[in-house]
C-alpha positions in Angstrom: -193.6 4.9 85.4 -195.6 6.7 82.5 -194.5 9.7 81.8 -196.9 12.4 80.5 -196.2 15.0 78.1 -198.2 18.1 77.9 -200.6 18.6 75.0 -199.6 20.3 71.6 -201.7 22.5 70.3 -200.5 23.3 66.9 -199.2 26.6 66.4 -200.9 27.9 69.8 -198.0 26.2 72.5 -195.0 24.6 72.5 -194.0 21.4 74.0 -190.3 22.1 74.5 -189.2 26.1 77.0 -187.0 27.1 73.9 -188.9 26.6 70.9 -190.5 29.7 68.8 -193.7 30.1 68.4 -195.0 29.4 64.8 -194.7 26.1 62.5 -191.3 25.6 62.4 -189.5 24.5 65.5 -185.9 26.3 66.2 -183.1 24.0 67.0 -182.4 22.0 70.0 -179.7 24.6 72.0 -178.7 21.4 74.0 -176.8 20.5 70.4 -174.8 21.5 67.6 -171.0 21.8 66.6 -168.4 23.2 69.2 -168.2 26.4 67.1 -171.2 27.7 68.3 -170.5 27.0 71.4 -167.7 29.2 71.4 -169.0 32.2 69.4 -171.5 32.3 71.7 -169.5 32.3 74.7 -167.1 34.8 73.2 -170.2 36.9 72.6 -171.5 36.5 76.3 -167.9 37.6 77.5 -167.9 40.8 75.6 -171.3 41.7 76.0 -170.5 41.8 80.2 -166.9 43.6 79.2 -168.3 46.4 77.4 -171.4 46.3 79.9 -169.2 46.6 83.2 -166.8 49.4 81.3 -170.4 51.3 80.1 -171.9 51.5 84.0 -168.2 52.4 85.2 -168.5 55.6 82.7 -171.7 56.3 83.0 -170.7 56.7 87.1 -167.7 58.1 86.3 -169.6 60.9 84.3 -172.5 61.4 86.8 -170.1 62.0 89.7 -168.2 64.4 87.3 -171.1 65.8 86.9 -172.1 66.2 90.6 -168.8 68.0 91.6 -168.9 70.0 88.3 -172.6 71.7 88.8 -172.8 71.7 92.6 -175.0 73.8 94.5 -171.9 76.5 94.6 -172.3 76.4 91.3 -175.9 76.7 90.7 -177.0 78.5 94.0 -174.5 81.2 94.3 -175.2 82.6 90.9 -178.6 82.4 91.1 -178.5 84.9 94.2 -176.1 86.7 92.1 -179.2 86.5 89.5 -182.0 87.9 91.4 -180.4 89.5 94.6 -182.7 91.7 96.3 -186.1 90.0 94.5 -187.2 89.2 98.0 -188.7 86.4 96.1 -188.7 82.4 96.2 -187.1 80.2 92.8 -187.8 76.6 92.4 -185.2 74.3 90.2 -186.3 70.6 89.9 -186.2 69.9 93.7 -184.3 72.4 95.1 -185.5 75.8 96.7 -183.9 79.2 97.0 -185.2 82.3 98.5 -183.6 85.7 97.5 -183.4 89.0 99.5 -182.5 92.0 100.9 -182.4 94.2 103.8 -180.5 96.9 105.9 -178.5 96.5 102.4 -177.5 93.5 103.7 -178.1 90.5 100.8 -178.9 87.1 101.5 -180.5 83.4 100.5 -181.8 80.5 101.6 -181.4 77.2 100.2 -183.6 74.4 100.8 -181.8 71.4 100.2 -184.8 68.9 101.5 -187.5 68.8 103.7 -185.5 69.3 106.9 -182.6 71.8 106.1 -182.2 74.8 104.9 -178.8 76.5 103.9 -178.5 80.4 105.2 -176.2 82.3 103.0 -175.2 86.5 103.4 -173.1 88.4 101.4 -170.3 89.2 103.3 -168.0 91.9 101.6 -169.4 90.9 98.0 -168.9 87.4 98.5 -171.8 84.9 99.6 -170.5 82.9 102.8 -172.9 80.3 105.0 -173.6 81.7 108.0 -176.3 79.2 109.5 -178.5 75.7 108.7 -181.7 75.4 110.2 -183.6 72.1 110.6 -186.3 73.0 108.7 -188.1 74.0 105.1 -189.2 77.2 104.7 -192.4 78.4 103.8 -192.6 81.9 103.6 -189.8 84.8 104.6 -190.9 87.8 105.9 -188.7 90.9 106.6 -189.6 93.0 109.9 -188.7 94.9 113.1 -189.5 92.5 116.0 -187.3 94.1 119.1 -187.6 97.5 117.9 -184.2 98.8 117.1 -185.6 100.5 114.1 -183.4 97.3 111.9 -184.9 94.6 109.9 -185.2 91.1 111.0 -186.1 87.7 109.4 -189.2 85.7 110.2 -188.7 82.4 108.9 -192.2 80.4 108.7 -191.8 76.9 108.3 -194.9 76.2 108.7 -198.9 77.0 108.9 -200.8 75.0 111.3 -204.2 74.9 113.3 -207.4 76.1 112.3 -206.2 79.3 112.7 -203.4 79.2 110.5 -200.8 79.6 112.6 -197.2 80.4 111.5 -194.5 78.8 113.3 -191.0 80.5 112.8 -187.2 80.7 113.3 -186.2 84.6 113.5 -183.0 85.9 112.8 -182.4 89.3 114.4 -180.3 91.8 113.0 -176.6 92.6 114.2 -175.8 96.6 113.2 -172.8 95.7 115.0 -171.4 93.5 112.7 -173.4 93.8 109.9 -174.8 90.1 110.1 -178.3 88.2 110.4 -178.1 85.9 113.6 -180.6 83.1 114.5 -181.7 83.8 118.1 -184.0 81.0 119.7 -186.0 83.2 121.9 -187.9 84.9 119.0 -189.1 81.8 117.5 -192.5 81.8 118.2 -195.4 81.7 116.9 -197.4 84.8 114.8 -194.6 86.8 116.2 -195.0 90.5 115.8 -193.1 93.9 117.7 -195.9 96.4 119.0 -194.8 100.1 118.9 -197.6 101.5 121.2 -196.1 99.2 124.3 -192.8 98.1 123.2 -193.4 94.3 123.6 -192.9 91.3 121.1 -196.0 89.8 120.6 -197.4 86.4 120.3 -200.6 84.2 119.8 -201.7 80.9 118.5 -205.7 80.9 116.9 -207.4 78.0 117.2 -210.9 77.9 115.5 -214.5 78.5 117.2 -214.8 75.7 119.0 -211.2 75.2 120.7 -209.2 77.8 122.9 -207.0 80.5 121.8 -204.1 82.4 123.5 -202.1 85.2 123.1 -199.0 86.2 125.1 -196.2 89.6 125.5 -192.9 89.8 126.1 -190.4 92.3 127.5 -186.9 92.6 125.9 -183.9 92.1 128.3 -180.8 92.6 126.0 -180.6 89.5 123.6 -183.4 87.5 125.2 -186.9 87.8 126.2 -189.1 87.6 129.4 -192.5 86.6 129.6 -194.6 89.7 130.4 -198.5 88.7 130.4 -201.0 86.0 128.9 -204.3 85.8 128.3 -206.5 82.6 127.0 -210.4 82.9 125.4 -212.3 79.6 125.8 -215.4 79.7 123.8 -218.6 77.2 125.2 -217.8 74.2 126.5 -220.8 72.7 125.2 -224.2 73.8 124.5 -225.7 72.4 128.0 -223.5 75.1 129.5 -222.8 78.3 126.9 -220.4 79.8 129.4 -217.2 81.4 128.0 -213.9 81.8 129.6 -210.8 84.4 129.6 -208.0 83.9 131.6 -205.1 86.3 132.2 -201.6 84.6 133.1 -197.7 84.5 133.7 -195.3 82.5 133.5 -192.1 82.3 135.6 -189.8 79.6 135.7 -191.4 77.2 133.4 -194.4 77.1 135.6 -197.8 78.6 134.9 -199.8 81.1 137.0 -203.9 82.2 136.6 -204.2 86.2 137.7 -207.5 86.5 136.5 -210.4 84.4 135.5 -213.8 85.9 134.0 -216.8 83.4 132.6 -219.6 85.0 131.0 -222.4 84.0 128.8 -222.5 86.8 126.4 -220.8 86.9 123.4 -218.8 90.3 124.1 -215.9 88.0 126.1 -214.1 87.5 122.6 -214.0 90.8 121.8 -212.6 91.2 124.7 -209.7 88.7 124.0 -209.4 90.1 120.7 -208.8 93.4 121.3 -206.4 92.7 124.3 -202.6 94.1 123.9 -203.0 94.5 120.0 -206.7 94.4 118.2 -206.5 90.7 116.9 -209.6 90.9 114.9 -208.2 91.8 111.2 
């Protein structure tokens, strides 16, 4: 058997894993006096001693750390800091949103992209009062049942071509002097309409795909549907024929009153201005 050794080059490679590159070659590791040896290993020892001992500090510190400056911390006296701002903060990834109304304080703390922390001050001390599943966008303050109190319209978030906002809404308590998430005014665009006493609704879709918009009656904490109506614009050019359609819903299930097609243009208007004037 030949055995083949690859080409030197001078300066430009090296023949043997461990030797420097230059012109003259370092010392065969593989050799040398048993002293070496032995500082070395000694040296090897310590280097994984002190290494081990620096990473259980360094963890040791962070987790200090962590418990030191916790969102307690941090969060509670920033709503201390800007109570009432009715304003969002951003600190590295965290989100707070401060307010106030019925002076009634509160916050919201988005911790990631699907919870939020709801904090009130509760006789001059901040207390969590709810989570949510869900970021928040914007936080608007209004009267949606029309008990002359301020409620919270959470949007999480803005979608369609029509810019929808989808919300969770937490109705005032006078009672007990407390915000309150309540599932049956989380919809969509939501609005309270003094001139007919209903909470209002819609989702706006752009000109080529349907829209809708729907009332509801207040029964005590909850809400029943009251009355619908959809605008279809033309189905295609072939057929330019527009569609409204008024509708309730009991039970789950849905039920067409009316239906009106028409080629001229006024049917949106129509839609538009239907239980609230939609067009601004």
């Amino acid at each position: 058997m030949i055995e083949q050794e690859e080409p030197y080059e001078g300066r430009l490679s090296r023949t043997v894993p461990w030797e420097r590159w230059g012109e003259t070659p370092r010392r065969d590791p593989t050799t040398g006096n048993d002293k070496m040896k032995t500082t070395i290993y000694i040296s090897l020892i310590f280097t994984l001693v002190t290494g081990c001992f620096s990473d259980q500090k360094k963890n040791k510190l962070s987790h200090s750390n962590k418990n030191d400056i916790s969102y307690n911390f941090s969060v509670l006296d920033s709503f201390d800091k800007y109570q009432g701002k009715n304003k969002i903060f951003k600190y590295d990834s965290t989100k707070i949103f401060v307010g106030a109304s019925n002076n009634i304080h509160y916050g919201f703390q988005q911790i990631n992209d699907s919870t939020t922390v709801i904090y009130q001050k509760v006789i001059s001390k901040w207390e969590i009062t709810d989570t949510i599943s869900f970021p928040f966008y914007h936080v608007e303050a209004s009267d949606i049942n029309g008990d002359h109190y301020q409620d919270l319209i959470i949007t999480y978030g803005m979608t369609g071509a029509g810019g929808n906002s989808e919300n969770i809404c937490f109705i005032y308590l006078p009672t007990i002097k407390i915000f309150k998430h309540n599932k049956f005014y989380d919809l969509p665009n939501i609005h309270f309409e003094k001139s007919t006493n209903l909470v209002c609704s819609a989702w706006f879709s752009g000109p080529a795909h349907c829209q809708s918009k729907e009332t509801y009656k207040i029964a005590d904490d909850s809400l029943v549907f009251n009355l619908g109506i959809e605008y279809c614009p033309y189905e295609n050019e072939k057929t330019p024929i527009q569609t409204i359609e008024y509708y309730i819903i009991k039970n789950g299930k849905y039920f067409t009153l009316k239906k009106i097609k028409s080629k001229h243009d006024n049917l949106y208007n129509t839609f538009a201005t239907t239980f609230w004037d939609s067009r601004n």
